[in-house]
N, C-alpha and C positions, 0 to 999 in steps of 0.2 A: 520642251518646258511645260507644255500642255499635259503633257502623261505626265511630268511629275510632281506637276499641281494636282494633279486630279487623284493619284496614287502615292502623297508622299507618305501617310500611315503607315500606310503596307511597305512601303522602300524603311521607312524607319525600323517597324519590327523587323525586317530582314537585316539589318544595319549588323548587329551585334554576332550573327552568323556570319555574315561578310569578313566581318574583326579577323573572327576567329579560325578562320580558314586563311586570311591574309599573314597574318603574324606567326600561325602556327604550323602551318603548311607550304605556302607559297616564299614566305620570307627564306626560310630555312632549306631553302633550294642553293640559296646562293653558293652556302657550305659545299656543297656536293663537287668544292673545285680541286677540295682536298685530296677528293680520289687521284689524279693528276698531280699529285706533290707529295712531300715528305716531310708530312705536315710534322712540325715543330711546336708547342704548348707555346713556349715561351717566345718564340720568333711570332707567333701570328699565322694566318692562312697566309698573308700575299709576299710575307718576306721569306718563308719555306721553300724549300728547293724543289725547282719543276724535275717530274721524274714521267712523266706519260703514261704509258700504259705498264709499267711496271707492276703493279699491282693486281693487276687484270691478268697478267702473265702467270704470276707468283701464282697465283688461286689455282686458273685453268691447267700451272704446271705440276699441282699440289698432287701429292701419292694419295691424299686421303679424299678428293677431289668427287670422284664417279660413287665413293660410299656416303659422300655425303650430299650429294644429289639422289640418289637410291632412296636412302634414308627417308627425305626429306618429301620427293615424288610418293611414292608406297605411302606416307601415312596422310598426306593431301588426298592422294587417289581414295584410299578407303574410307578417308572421312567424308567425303564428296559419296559411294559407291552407297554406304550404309547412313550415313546421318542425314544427306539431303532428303531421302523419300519418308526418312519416319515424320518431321514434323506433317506433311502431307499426308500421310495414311493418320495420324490422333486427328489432324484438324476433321476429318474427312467422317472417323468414328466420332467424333465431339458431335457433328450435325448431324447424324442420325441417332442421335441420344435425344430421345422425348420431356425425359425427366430434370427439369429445369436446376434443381437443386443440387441431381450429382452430377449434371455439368458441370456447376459452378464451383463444383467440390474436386473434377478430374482438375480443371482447367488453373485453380488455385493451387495444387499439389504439385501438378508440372512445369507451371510458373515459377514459384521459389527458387530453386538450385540455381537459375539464372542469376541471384541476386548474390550468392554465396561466391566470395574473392577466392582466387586458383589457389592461392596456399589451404584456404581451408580443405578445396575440395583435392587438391594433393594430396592433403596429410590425412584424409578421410581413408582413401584409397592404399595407402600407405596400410593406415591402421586393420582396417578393412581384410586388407590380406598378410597382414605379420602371419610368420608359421607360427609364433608365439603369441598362440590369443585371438588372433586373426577372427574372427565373422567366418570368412570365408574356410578356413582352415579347420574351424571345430565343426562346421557341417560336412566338410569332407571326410572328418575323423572319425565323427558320426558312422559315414557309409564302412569306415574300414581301411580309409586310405590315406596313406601317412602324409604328412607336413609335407607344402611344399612351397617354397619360397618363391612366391610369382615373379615377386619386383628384381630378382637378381637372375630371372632367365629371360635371353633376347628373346626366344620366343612368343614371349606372352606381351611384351611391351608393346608392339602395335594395336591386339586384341582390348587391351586395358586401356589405352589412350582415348580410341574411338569409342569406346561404350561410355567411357567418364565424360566426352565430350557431348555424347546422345542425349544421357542421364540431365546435363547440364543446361543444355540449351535446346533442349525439343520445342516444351513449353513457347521459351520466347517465342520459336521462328515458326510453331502454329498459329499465332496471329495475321500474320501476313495472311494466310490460307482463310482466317475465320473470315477476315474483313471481307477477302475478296467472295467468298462463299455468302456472303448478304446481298452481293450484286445479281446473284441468280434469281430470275422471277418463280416464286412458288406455284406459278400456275402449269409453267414444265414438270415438274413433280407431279402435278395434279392431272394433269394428261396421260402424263405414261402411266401413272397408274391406272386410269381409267381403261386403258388401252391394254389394261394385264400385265404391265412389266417390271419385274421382279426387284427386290432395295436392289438389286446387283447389276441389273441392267440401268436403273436410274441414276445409277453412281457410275458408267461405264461413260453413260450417253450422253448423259446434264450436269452432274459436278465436276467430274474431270475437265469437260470438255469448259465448263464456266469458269473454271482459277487455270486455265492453259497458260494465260499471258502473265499471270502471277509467275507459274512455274518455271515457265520460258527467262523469264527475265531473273529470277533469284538461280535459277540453275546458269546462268552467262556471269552473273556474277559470284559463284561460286567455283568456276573454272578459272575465275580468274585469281582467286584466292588460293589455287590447289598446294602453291610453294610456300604460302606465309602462312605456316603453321604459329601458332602462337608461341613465342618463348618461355613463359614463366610456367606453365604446368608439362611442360617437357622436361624445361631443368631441375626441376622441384621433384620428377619422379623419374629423373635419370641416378644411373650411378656407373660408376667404370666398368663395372662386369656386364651395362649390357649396351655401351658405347657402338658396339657394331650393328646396334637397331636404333639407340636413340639417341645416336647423335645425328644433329641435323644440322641445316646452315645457323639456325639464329641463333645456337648452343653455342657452335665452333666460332661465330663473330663476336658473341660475350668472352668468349676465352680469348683469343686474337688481339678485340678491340679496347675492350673493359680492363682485363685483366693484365694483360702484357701493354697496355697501351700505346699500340699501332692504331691509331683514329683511320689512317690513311688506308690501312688492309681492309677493318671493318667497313668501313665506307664503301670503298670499292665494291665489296661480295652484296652488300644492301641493293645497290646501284644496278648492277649487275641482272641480280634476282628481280629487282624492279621493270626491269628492260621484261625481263621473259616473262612476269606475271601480265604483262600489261600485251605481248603477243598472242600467250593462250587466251587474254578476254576480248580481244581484237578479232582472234579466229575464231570463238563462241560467237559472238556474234555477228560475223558473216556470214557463218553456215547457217544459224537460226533464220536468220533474213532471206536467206536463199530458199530454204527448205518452209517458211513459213512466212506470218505478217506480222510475226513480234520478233523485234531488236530495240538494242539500249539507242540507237543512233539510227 
């Protein structure tokens, strides 16, 4: 009672974060019983017919099963392979920029697209590459080389995913990198310099090594996000001709769950993917722990 006399401001402002993680996340667990039944709209969760692991089965016994794990693994993997180290490399170029002004000019430019909703930056990308008109397409025409319709070859749709997702959010996720790059004392700078060593060894030796536990820990939590790709700028720049790259689980659970409404399938595959995001950040962060001194736990 004494801590929470002494602390109850602080417990107050936390209060409405508490809510909202209660009601919004913790409440809506209960649902998850659905998986386990055959769930009925109009019967309710508890009067729907228990069915077990049926659903579990269904998925695991699915022909489209290994493609849409493939799918799903491949563009988690390359966005983790290419998107995690660029906010790291701009924050990195951002501090050694002298010039206060087109800092503030990089750092505003890179910021924005962040704030811009997935359909915009969809239908960007869409336009962007029309062989009819396209951006991309009349520079190509330029060199001599005919229309080529990106969005309708599997090919190019993981290429195009990852770079609209870099484009989108670099900006934001160099903040993490800028803040922790202010905890470095300037007078390490100012030794190795004195000492003759080069912006490249200064940045090998004392920046890198000064945002490690930033990197350490955004990199454990981005292993753990490698399966939940986001839904709405996959579906948005999918189409049927290039299904056998972009289709993934959160597509195939809108079609399943949303569209055919099986709550009970959808649920299941959520669940499921849930279970195995939450092992690969389990095992991020026990080899980080092992191999270093920064872990989430």
């Amino acid at each position: 009672m004494r801590t929470w006399r002494k602390n109850k401001l602080l417990w107050l402002l936390f209060l409405p974060c508490l809510l909202y993680y209660l009601i919004f996340k913790y409440l809506p667990m209960f649902g998850l019983v659905i998986t386990f039944k055959d769930f009925n709209l109009f019967k309710g969760i508890w009067a729907s017919e228990w069915v077990g692991f049926k659903y579990y089965r269904l998925f695991l016994e699915n022909p489209d099963f290994l493609l849409l794990m493939k799918n799903t693994f491949l563009l988690g993997l390359y966005r983790l392979v290419f998107g995690f180290p660029a906010p790291i490399l701009l924050a990195i170029l951002l501090n050694e920029v002298r010039k206060a002004s087109f800092k503030r000019l990089v750092q505003t430019v890179s910021y924005l697209p962040h704030f811009i909703s997935n359909v915009i930056v969809a239908s960007m990308v869409i336009m962007f590459l029309s062989p009819t008109g396209g951006l991309i397409n009349n520079l190509l025409g330029g060199l001599g080389i005919g229309p080529v319709n990106f969005m309708n070859e599997p090919g190019f749709f993981r290429l195009i995913y990852v770079l609209s997702e870099i484009w989108q959010h670099i900006g934001w996720e160099t903040i993490i990198y800028l803040a922790a790059l202010t905890a470095i004392d300037p007078q390490l700078y100012e030794a190795a310099e004195m000492d003759g060593a080069s912006r490249l060894r200064r940045i090998w030796h004392i920046t890198l090594p000064g945002i490690s536990p930033a990197i350490v820990i955004t990199l454990i939590l981005n292993i753990g996000q490698v399966l939940e790709i986001g839904f709405e700028k996959v579906f948005l720049m999918q189409n049927p001709a290039i299904y056998e790259t972009a289709d993934i689980i959160s597509t195939y659970v809108y079609r399943v769950g949303m569209q055919q409404g099986n709550f009970s399938y959808g649920a299941s595959i959520d669940l499921f993917m849930g279970i195995i995001s939450l092992v690969f950040i389990y095992s991020a962060n026990w080899i980080s722990r092992r191999i270093s001194e920064t872990s989430l736990w």
